[in-house]
N, C-alpha and C positions, 0 to 999 in steps of 0.2 A: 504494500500500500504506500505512493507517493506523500510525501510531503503536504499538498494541496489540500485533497479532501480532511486532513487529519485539520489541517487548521481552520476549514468551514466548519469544525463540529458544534463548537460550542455558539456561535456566529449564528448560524441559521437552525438552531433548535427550537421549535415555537415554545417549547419550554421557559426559554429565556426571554422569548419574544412577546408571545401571545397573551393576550386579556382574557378574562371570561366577560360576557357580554352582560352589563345591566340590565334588571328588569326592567326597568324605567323604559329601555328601548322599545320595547314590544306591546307597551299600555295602549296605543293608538294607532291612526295608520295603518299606510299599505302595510310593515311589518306586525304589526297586529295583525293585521285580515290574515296574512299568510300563515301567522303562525296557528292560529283556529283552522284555517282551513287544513294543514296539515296536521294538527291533530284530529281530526276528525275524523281523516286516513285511519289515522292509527286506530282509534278506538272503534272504529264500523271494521278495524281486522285486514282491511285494504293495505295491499304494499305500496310504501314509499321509492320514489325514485331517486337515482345517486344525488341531482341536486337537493333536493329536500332534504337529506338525511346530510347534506353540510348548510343546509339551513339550521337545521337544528341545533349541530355544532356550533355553526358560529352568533346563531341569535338567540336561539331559546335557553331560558333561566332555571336555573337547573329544580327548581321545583316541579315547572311541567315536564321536564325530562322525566324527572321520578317518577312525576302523576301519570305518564304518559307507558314507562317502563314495567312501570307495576299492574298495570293494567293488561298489560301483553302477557305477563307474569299468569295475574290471574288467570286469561283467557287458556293458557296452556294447561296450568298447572290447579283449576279449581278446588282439588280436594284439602290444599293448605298444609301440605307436607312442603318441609324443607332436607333431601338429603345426602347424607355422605358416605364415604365409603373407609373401612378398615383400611389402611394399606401402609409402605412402607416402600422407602427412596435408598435403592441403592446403585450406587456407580462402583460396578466391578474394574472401572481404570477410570483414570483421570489424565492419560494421554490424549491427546490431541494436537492436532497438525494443522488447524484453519487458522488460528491466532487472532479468534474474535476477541474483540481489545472494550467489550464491554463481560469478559467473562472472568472471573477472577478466580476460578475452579481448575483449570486445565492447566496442564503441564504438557511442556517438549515432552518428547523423545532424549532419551539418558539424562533427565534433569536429575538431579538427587532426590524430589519429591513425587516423581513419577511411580508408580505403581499400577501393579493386577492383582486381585485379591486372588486367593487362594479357594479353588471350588467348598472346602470344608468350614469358611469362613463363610460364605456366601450363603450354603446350605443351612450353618450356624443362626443367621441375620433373617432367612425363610422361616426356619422352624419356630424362632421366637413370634413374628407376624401370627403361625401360625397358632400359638399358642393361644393370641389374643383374639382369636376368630379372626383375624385376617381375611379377605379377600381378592385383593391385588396388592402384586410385587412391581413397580416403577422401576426400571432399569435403563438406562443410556450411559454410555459412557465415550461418546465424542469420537473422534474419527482417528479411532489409532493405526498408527503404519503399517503394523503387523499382526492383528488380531483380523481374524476375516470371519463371512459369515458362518462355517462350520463350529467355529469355536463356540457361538452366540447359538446357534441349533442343539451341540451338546451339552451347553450348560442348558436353554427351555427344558429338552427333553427331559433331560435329570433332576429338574425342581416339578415337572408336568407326574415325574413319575412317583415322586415324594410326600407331593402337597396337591394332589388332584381337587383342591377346591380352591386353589389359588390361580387367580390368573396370572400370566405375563402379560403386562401390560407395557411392550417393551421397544425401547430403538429410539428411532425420529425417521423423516425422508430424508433429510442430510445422510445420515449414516447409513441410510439405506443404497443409498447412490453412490456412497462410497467405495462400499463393499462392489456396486457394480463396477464401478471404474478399478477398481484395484484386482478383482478376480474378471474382467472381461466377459463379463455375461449380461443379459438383457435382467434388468430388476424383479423382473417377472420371476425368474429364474430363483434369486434371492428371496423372494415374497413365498413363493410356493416352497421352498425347503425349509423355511420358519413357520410356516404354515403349519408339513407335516410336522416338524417339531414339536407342535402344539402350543405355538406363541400365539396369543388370545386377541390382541389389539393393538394398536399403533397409536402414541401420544402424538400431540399437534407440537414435539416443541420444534425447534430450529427456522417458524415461520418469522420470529422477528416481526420483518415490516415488509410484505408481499409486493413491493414495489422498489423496481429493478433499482432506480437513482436512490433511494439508501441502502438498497444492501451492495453495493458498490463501494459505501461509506462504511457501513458497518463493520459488515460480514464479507468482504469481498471473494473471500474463498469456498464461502460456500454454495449451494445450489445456487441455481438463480429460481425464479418467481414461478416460472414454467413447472419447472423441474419438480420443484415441491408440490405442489398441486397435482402435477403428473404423480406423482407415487403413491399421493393419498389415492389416487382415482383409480390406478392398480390395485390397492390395496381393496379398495372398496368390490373390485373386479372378483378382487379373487374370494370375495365372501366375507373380509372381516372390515371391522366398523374401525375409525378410528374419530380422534379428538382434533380440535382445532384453536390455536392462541395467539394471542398477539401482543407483542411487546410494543410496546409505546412509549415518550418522553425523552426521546434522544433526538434524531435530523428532522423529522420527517413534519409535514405541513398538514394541517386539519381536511385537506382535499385528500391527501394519503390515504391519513386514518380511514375516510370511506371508501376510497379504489379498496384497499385491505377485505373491508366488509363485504365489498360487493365480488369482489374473487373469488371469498369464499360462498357468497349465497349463489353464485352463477354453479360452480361444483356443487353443491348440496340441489341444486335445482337437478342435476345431472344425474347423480347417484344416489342420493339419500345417505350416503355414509358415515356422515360424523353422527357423534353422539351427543355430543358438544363443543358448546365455545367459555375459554377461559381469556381474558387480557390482564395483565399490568403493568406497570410502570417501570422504566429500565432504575435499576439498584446500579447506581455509579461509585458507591463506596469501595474502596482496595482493588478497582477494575484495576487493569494492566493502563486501562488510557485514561484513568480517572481523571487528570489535569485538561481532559479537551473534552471532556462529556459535560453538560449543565448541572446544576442541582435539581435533586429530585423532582418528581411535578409534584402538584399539592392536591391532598385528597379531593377536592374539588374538582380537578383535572378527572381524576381518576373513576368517580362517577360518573362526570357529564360522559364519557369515552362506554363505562360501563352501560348506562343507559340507553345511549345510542347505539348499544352494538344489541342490547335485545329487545331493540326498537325495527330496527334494519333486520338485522337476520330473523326472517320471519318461519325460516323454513327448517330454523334449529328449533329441537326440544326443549335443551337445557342448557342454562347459563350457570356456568361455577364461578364463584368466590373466590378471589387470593387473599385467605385470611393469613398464607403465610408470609406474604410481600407487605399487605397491608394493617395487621393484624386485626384482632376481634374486635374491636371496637366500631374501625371504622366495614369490614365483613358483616357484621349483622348490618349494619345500614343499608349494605346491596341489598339484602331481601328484600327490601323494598326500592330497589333502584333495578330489578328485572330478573335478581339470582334465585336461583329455586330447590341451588345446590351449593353446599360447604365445601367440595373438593373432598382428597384425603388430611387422614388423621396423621400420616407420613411420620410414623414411629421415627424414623432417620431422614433426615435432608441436609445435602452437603453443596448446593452451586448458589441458592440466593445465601445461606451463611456466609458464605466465604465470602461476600460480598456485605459483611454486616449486618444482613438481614436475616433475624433467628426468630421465628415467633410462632414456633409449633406449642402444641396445646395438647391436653389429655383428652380423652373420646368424655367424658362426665362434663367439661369445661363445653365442649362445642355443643355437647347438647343442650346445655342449659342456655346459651347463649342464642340457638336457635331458640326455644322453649317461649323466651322472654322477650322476642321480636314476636313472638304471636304465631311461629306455625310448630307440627307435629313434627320430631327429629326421628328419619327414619335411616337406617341402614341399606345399603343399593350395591348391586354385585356394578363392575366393570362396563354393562350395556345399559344399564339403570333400570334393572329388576329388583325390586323393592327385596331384600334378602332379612329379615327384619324377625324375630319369634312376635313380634307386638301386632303384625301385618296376619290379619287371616285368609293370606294366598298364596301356593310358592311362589317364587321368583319368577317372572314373567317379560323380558326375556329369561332365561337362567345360563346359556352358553354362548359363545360366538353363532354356533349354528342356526339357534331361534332367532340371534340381532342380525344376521345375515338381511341383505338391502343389495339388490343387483340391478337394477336402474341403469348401470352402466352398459349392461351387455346386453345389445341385440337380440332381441327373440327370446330375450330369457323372462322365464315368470318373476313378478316381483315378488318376492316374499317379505317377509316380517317377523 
């Protein structure tokens, strides 16, 4: 990465730039009418269009955002559950070769801090999950030079064959493209032999900011915009579901943020495959480029963004909470700013720590906290089948196979 872009970082962050809009603006006037008129959209359940959904960004006051979020909330979600899921974060390496300079978790190749954990350590960190009724294992561990997908197959198969009520909820599309590029085979290839493996679902992380001119800035090494999207869409292809996120609060421009939204709602129009959408705010504390990133964005930010994305994506189910970026306080407030889920309980989480940001919680703590925003706190497998002894149904989905969504393919039946 040149010189140039490193030094637009801080310069063109609307972070450091950008206002949030007075209500004052919007009391009267054409800006008035529009903004009524496009709530109106929203609440009669009608999709907005890309420019509207940066109207909303850049006019509407974040109270109607809420009124407006929550509402969406409602329509999706009437029964008044809010939930999350058992699970646990672990990065069997911490190598990595893209030298994203907002990441402060990864390590070169022969750094002195670099490591691979030991399968028995691994297994060790499953079976306590498991103890706790666990449900999903998080796994990524970046794009190392020399770990390929076989490695990643015999470790799923070996935890599949251990803890068979544990998912793998495991990788990214970066890492997945990796491994194509480093073993020369179509992804397709990689997707189907984690498949058989019995790797359960694909997380949304490595999207960043789905629009080329910042991940040029960002991430320059990793996928590009295409790319990623492509693999969720294989993924989708090949039967299993995955998640969708976006990192915000660094280069990128309030037009961005919705190209992001609408990338993803154009694939979800396509396949039906995510299961959801998570955002938050980039953590610049101890990054590697910390001196050229802005200060954090401010909760405010971080709403109006949250609102707007399950305002816009109309064709997602569920929106989760970054109680761990933004902790519980400001997490119960998404409930009513469009979330309808906690995310994981993430017994371990090691890439926003290392970045300063620590703020995991016990499964007694998140429920209360749901509890006390006013909905029911249920437990949910991987596909978001209420997994719960308090729930009098099983798990509905309960496997990859019942959340299977094939949209993508040709002539093929859509199932559910």
């Amino acid at each position: 990465m040149n010189a140039a872009p490193h030094a637009a970082v801080g310069a063109s962050a609307p972070s450091a730039t950008w206002r949030a809009p007075l209500a004052t603006q919007v009391r009267d006037g054409s800006a008035a009418r529009e903004l009524d008129r496009i709530s109106d959209k929203v609440l009669a359940g009608d999709r907005i269009t890309f420019e509207e959904g940066l109207f909303l960004h850049e006019r509407a006051d974040i109270g109607t955002l809420g009124m407006l979020a929550d509402a969406v909330r409602a329509r999706k979600h009437p029964e008044g559950r809010v939930t999350y899921i058992v699970d646990r974060n672990i990065n069997p390496t911490n190598v990595c070769i893209t030298d994203c300079g907002f990441c402060a978790f990864y390590r070169r190749p022969n750094h002195p801090e670099a490591y691979v954990l030991e399968r028995d350590e691994i297994v060790a960190k499953v079976q306590e999950l498991a103890d706790q009724g666990g449900r999903q294992v998080l796994m990524q561990g970046g794009h190392h030079n020399k770990l390929k997908s076989d490695w990643w197959c015999d470790l799923i198969a070996d935890l599949k064959s251990r803890f068979p009520r544990i998912n793998s909820h495991a990788l990214s599309a970066p890492e997945l493209h990796h491994f194509s590029v480093i073993e020369k085979r179509p992804v397709e290839d990689v997707i189907r032999d984690l498949s058989d493996a019995g790797w359960g679902s694909l997380p949304g992380a490595g999207a960043e900011m789905l629009v080329e001119r910042v991940r040029l800035i960002i991430a320059p090494k990793k996928t590009d915009t295409d790319t990623w999207l492509d693999v969720h869409r294989k993924t989708h292809e090949a039967g299993l579901r995955s998640s969708a996120t976006m990192m915000f609060g660094n280069v990128e421009t309030p037009a961005e943020r919705i190209e992001h939204l609408d990338r993803l709602r154009q694939l979800q129009d396509e396949t039906g495959g995510f299961t959801a959408f998570a955002c938050w705010n980039t953590q610049p504390d101890g990054v590697p480029e910390e001196h050229l990133y802005p200060q954090r964005t401010t909760p405010g930010v971080y709403l109006r963004v949250q609102a707007i994305a399950r305002i816009y994506l109309d064709n997602f189910e569920n929106m989760q909470t970054s109680y761990v970026t933004q902790g519980l306080k400001l997490a119960q407030v998404t409930l009513r700013y469009g979330c309808n889920d906690f995310g994981g309980t993430m017994l371990e989480e090691n890439v926003v720590s290392a970045a300063g940001c620590f703020h995991l919680q016990s499964i007694q703590k998140i429920e209360d906290v749901i509890a006390r925003a006013g909905f029911e706190p249920r437990r949910r497998n991987s596909w978001y089948g209420i997994d719960d002894e308090r729930h009098d149904a099983p798990p509905s989905p309960a496997n990859r196979e019942e959340a299977a969504t094939h949209r993508a393919v040709a002539g093929r039946e859509v199932t559910r």
